[in-house]
C-alpha positions in Angstrom: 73.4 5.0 -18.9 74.3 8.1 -20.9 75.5 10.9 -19.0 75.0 13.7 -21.3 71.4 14.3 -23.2 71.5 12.8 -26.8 69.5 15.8 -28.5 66.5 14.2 -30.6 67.2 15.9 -34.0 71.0 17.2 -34.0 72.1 18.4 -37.0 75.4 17.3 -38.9 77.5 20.3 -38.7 80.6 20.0 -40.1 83.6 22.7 -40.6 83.5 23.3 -44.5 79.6 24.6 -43.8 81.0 26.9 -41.0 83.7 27.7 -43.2 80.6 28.9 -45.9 78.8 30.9 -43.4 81.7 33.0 -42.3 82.6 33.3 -46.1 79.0 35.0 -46.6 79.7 37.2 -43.0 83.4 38.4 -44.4 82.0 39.2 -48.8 79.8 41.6 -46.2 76.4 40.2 -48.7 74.4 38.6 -45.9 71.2 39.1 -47.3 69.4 37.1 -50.7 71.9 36.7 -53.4 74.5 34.8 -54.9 75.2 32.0 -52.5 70.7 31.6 -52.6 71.2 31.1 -56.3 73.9 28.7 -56.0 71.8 26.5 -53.6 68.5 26.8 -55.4 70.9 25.5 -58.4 72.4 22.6 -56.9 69.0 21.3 -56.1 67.5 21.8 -58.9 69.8 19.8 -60.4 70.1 17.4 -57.6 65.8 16.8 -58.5 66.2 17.2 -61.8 63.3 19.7 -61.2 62.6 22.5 -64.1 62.4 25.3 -61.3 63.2 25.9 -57.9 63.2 28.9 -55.5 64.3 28.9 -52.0 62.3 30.7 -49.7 62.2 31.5 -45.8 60.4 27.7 -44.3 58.7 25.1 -46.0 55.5 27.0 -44.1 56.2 29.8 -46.7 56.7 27.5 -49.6 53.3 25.6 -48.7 51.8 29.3 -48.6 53.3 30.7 -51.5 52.6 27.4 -53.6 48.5 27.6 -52.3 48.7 31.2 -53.5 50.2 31.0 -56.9 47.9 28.1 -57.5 44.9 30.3 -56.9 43.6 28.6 -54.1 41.1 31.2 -52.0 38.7 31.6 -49.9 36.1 29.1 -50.1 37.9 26.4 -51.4 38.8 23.1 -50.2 42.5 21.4 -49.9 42.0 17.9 -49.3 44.9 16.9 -46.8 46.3 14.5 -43.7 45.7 15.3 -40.3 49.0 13.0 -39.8 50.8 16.4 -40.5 52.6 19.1 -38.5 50.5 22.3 -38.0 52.0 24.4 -40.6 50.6 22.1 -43.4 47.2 22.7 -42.0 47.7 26.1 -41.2 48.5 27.5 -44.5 45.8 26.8 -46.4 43.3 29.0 -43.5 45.8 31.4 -43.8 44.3 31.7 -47.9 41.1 32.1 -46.5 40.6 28.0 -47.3 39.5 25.0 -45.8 41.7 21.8 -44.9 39.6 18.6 -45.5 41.1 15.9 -43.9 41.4 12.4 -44.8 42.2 9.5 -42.5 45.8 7.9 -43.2 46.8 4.2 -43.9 47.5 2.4 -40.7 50.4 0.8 -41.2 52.3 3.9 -43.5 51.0 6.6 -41.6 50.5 8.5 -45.0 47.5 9.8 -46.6 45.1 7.1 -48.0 44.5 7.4 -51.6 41.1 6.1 -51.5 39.6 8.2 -49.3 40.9 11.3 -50.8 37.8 10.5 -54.2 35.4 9.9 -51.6 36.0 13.3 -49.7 36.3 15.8 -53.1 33.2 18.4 -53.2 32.6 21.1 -55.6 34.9 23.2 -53.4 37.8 20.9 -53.8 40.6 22.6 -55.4 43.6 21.2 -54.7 45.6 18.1 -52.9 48.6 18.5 -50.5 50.0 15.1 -49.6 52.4 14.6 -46.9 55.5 12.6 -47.3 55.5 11.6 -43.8 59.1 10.6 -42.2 60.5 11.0 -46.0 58.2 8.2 -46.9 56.6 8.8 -50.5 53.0 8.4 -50.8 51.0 6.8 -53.3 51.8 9.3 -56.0 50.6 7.2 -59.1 47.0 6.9 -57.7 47.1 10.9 -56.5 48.0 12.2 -59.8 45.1 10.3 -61.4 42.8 11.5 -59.1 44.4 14.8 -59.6 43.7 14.8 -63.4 40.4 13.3 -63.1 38.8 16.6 -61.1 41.3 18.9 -62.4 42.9 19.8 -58.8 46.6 21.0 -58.1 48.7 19.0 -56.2 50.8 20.7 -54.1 53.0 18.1 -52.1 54.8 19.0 -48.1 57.8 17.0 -48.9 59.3 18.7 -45.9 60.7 15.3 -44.7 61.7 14.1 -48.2 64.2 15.4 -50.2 66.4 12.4 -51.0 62.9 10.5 -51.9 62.3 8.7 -54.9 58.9 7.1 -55.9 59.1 4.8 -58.9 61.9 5.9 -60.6 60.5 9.8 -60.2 62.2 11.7 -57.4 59.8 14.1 -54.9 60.6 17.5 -56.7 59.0 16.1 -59.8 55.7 14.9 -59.7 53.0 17.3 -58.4 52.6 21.1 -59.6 54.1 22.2 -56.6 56.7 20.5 -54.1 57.6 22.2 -50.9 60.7 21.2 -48.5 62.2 22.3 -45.5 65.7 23.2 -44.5 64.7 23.5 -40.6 67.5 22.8 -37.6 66.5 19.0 -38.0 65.9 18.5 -41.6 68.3 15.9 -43.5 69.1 19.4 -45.2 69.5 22.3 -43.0 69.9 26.1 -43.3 68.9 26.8 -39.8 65.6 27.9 -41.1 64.7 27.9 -45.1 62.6 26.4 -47.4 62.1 25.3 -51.4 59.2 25.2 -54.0 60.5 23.1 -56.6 57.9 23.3 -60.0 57.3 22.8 -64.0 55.8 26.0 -64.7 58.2 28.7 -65.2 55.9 31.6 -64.6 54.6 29.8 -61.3 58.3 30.0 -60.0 58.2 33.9 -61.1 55.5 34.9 -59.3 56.4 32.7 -55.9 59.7 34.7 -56.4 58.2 38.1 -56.9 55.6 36.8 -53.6 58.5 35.8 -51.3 60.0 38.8 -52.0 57.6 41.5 -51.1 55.8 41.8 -54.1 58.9 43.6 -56.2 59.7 43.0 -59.4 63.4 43.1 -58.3 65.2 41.7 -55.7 67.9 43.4 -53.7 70.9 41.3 -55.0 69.1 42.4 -58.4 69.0 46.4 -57.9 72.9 45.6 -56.3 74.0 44.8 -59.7 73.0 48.1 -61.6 69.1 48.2 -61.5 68.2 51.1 -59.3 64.3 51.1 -59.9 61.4 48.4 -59.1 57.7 48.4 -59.0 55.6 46.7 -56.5 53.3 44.2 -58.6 51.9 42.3 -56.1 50.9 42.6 -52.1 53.9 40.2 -51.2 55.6 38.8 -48.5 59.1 38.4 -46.6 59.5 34.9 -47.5 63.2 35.0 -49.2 66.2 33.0 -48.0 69.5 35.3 -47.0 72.8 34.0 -48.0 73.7 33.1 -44.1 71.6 30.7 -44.1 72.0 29.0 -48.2 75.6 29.2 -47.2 75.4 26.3 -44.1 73.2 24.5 -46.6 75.4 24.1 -49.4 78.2 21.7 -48.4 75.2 19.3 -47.4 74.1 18.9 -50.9 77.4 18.1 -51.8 77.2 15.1 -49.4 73.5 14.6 -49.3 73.8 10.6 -50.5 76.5 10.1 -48.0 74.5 11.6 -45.4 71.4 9.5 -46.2 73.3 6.2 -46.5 74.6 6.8 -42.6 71.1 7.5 -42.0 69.9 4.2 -43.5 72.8 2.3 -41.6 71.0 3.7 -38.6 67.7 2.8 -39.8 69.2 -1.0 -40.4 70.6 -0.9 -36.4 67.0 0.0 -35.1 65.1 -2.5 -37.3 67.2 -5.3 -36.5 67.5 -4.4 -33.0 63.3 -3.7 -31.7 62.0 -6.4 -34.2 60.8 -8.9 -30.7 60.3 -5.9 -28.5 56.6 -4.3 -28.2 56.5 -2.1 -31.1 55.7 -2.1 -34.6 59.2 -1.0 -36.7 58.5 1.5 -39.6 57.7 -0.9 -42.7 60.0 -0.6 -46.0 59.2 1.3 -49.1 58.1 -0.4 -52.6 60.2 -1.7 -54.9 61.2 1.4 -57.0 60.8 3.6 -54.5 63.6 4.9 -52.0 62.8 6.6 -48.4 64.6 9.4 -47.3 65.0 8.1 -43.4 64.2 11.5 -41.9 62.6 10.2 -38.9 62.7 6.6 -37.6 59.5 6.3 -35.7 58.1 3.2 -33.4 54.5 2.6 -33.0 54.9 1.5 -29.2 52.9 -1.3 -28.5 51.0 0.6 -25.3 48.8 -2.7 -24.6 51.1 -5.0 -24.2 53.7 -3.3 -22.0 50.6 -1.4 -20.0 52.6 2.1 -20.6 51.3 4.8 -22.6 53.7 6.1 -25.0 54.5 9.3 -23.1 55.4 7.0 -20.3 57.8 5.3 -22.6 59.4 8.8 -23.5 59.7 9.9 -20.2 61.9 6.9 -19.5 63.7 7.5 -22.3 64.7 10.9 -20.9 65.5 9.8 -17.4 67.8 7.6 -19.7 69.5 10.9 -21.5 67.7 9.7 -24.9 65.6 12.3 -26.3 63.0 11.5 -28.9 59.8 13.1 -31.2 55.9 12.7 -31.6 55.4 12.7 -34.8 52.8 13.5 -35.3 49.7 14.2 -32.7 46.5 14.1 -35.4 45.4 17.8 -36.0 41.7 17.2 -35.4 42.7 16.5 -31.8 44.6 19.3 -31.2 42.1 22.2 -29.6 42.0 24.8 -32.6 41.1 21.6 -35.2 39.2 20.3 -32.8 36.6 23.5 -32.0 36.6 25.1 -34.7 35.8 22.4 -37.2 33.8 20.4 -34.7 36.0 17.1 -34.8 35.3 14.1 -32.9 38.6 11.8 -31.7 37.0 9.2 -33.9 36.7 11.1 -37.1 39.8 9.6 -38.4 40.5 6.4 -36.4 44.1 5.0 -38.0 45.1 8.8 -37.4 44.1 9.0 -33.7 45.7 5.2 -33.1 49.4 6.2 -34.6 48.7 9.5 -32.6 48.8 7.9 -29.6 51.4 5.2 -29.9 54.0 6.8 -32.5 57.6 7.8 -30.9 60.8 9.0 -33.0 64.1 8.1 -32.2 67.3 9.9 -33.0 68.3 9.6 -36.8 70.9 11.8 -37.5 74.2 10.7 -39.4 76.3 13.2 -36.4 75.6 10.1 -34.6 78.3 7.9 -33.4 77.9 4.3 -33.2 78.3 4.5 -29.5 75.2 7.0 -29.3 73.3 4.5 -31.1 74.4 1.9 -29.2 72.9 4.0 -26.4 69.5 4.5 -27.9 69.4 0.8 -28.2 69.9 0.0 -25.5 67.7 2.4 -23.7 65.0 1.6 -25.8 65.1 -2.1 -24.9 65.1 -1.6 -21.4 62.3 0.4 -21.6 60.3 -1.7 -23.7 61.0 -5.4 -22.1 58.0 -6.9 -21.5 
C-alpha cells in the first residue's frame, strides 16, 4: 500500500511555469495585461477560434456568455443535470431558468433527443456539457439550434484538447467556455476563457469582465488616462500571475494529453473483468480530451455502494472524484424546482455509481501502478 496520499486532481507543475510566474512578480505588472494577451493568443490559435478572452473561472465565462447572448429573466436554458453546480447556477444568476434534460446512459452527456422535446416558448438558449472532455453530439445540437433560433453556449470546462468531427470545441457553438481551475488539463490556478465568432460579442464580454470600462488598466498604463463606464460590469478579468503559470502548458498541451491517454490505456486494460463499466471511446473523427477517467462501479454486483468503494480507496492512500452527483438531487434543485429522484433516471443511476480516478500526466508510472492495484483489490468480486 501507498504510504503518502495520491492527490485526486494534481496538477503538472513544472519549473519553466514557476519560472513565468516569478517573471510576472519581478516586471512588478501583476494585474491584467500583457502575459493575459499572450495566453488568450496562444489559444486562439491553438482552436483556431476567431476570438477569445480570458476571464476569472469558466463560472464567469458561462455568466458573461448568458449575458452577452441576452439571456434574462424569464427565459429558459435547456441544460444537463450531469453538470457541476456553476453551470446550473449561472443561468439563475440572469434571472433564468435551467431546464434540464436527462443524459445518455452509457456517455453520461446530454441527450440530443430529449433536448426538442423539452423546448417551450421560453427556450432561449442550449448549454451542453462536455462531460470528462467528452464531446457531445454537436451535429444534431446545432440543427436543433438553428431550427428554433437558440444560442448555444457550450461548458467545455473539461475539454479543451477536444475535437468533434474534424471541428475542435472552441469552434462550434456561439459561445464556448473553459476552465483553467487547480485540476484542469490547463491550469492557471483559477481562470477561465470564452472563445467566439462574433467580434463584438468578445467586446462586450471584455468590457463585462472588466467592470463595465471601456478601458482596461494595462490599456490606460499605456498612455490613455480617461474611460467611461458603459456598462454595470463585473470583476471577471484574469491577472497576469495567473496567465503566466498557464502559458508553458499550452506550449505542451498535446504532450500532456498523450500521457494522459497512456493513463487512460493502463486503466481500460487493467478494470475491463472487474465490476465496473470503463468509460466507452469517442467516434471516429472525434478525439477526447481525457480530463477525468471515471468508473461506473458496478454497486450490485460487489454489494458496496460507491462511496463504500471510495472510502477504501482512501484507507488505500488513493484519492478519487464524484463526477458528478445530478443537480435535481442536490437540496436547492431539488426544492426549489420541485424535482423528484426519478425525473431524470440515466442521471440519477451514473449519480450513484460514477467514481474518478487520478488522471494527471504528474503521475509516475509507479502511482498508477498504485491506483491499479488499489482499485482491484477493492473491486474483486
Amino acid at each position: 500500500m501507498r504510504k503518502k496520499l495520491l492527490v485526486f486532481g494534481q496538477p503538472d507543475i513544472r519549473k519553466e511555469d514557476a519560472d513565468e510566474v516569478l517573471d510576472s512578480l519581478k516586471s512588478l505588472w501583476i494585474g491584467t495585461g500583457p502575459k493575459v494577451a499572450q495566453f488568450e493568443d496562444k489559444l486562439k490559435k491553438y482552436m483556431g477560434a476567431p476570438f477569445a478572452v480570458a476571464v476569472s473561472s469558466c463560472t464567469a465565462a458561462l455568466h458573461l456568455s448568458l449575458l452577452a447572448a441576452g439571456i434574462k429573466s424569464g427565459d429558459e436554458v435547456i441544460t444537463t443535470p450531469l453538470t457541476f453546480a456553476a453551470t446550473a447556477n449561472v443561468i439563475l444568476h440572469v434571472g433564468a431558468k435551467p431546464a434540464f434534460v436527462d443524459v445518455d446512459k452509457h456517455t453520461a452527456l446530454v441527450e440530443p433527443s430529449l433536448i426538442e422535446r423539452a423546448i417551450t416558448s421560453k427556450t432561449k438558449a442550449i448549454m451542453p456539457v462536455h462531460l470528462c472532455g467528452r464531446p457531445c453530439e454537436m451535429d444534431e445540437i446545432m440543427r436543433i439550434a438553428r431550427k428554433w433560433k437558440l444560442v448555444v453556449i457550450e461548458d467545455a470546462a473539461h475539454a479543451v484538447e477536444a475535437i468533434y468531427k474534424g471541428k475542435r470545441i472552441g469552434t462550434i457553438g456561439d459561445f464556448t467556455c473553459f476552465s483553467f481551475y487547480v485540476n484542469k488539463n490547463v491550469t492557471t490556478c483559477e481562470g477561465g476563457m470564452v472563445t467566439t465568432k462574433r467580434q463584438d460579442s468578445s467586446e462586450l464580454i471584455r468590457t463585462l469582465a472588466h467592470h463595465g470600462l471601456s478601458l482596461t488598466a494595462w490599456e490606460r498604463m499605456k498612455g490613455v488616462s480617461t474611460y467611461e463606464v458603459v456598462e454595470p460590469g463585473y470583476k471577471y478579468n484574469l491577472t497576469d500571475i495567473n496567465a503566466a503559470l498557464g502559458l508553458h502548458q499550452l506550449d505542451r498541451i498535446e504532450s500532456s494529453w498523450k500521457r494522459r491517454r497512456e493513463i487512460w490505456g493502463r486503466y481500460n486494460d487493467a478494470f475491463k473483468k472487474f465490476a465496473c463499466w470503463t468509460p466507452p471511446d469517442v467516434q471516429d473523427g472525434c478525439v477526447h480530451a481525457y480530463h477525468l477517467y471515471t468508473l461506473f462501479i458496478d454497486v450490485e454486483r460487489i454489494g458496496k455502494s460507491r462511496d463504500e468503494v471510495r472510502k477504501k480507496l482512501y484507507e488505500l492512500n488513493i484519492g478519487t472524484g464524484i463526477h458528478y452527483i445530478s443537480l435535481h438531487l442536490h437540496p436547492y434543485y431539488r426544492d426549489a424546482f420541485g424535482y423528484e429522484p426519478d425525473d431524470f433516471p440515466n442521471a440519477r443511476w451514473i449519480s450513484e455509481r460514477t467514481l474518478s480516478l487520478p488522471p494527471s500526466p504528474a503521475l509516475t508510472d509507479e502511482d498508477v501502478d498504485d491506483v491499479i492495484d488499489a482499485v482491484k483489490k477493492v473491486l474483486k468480486v
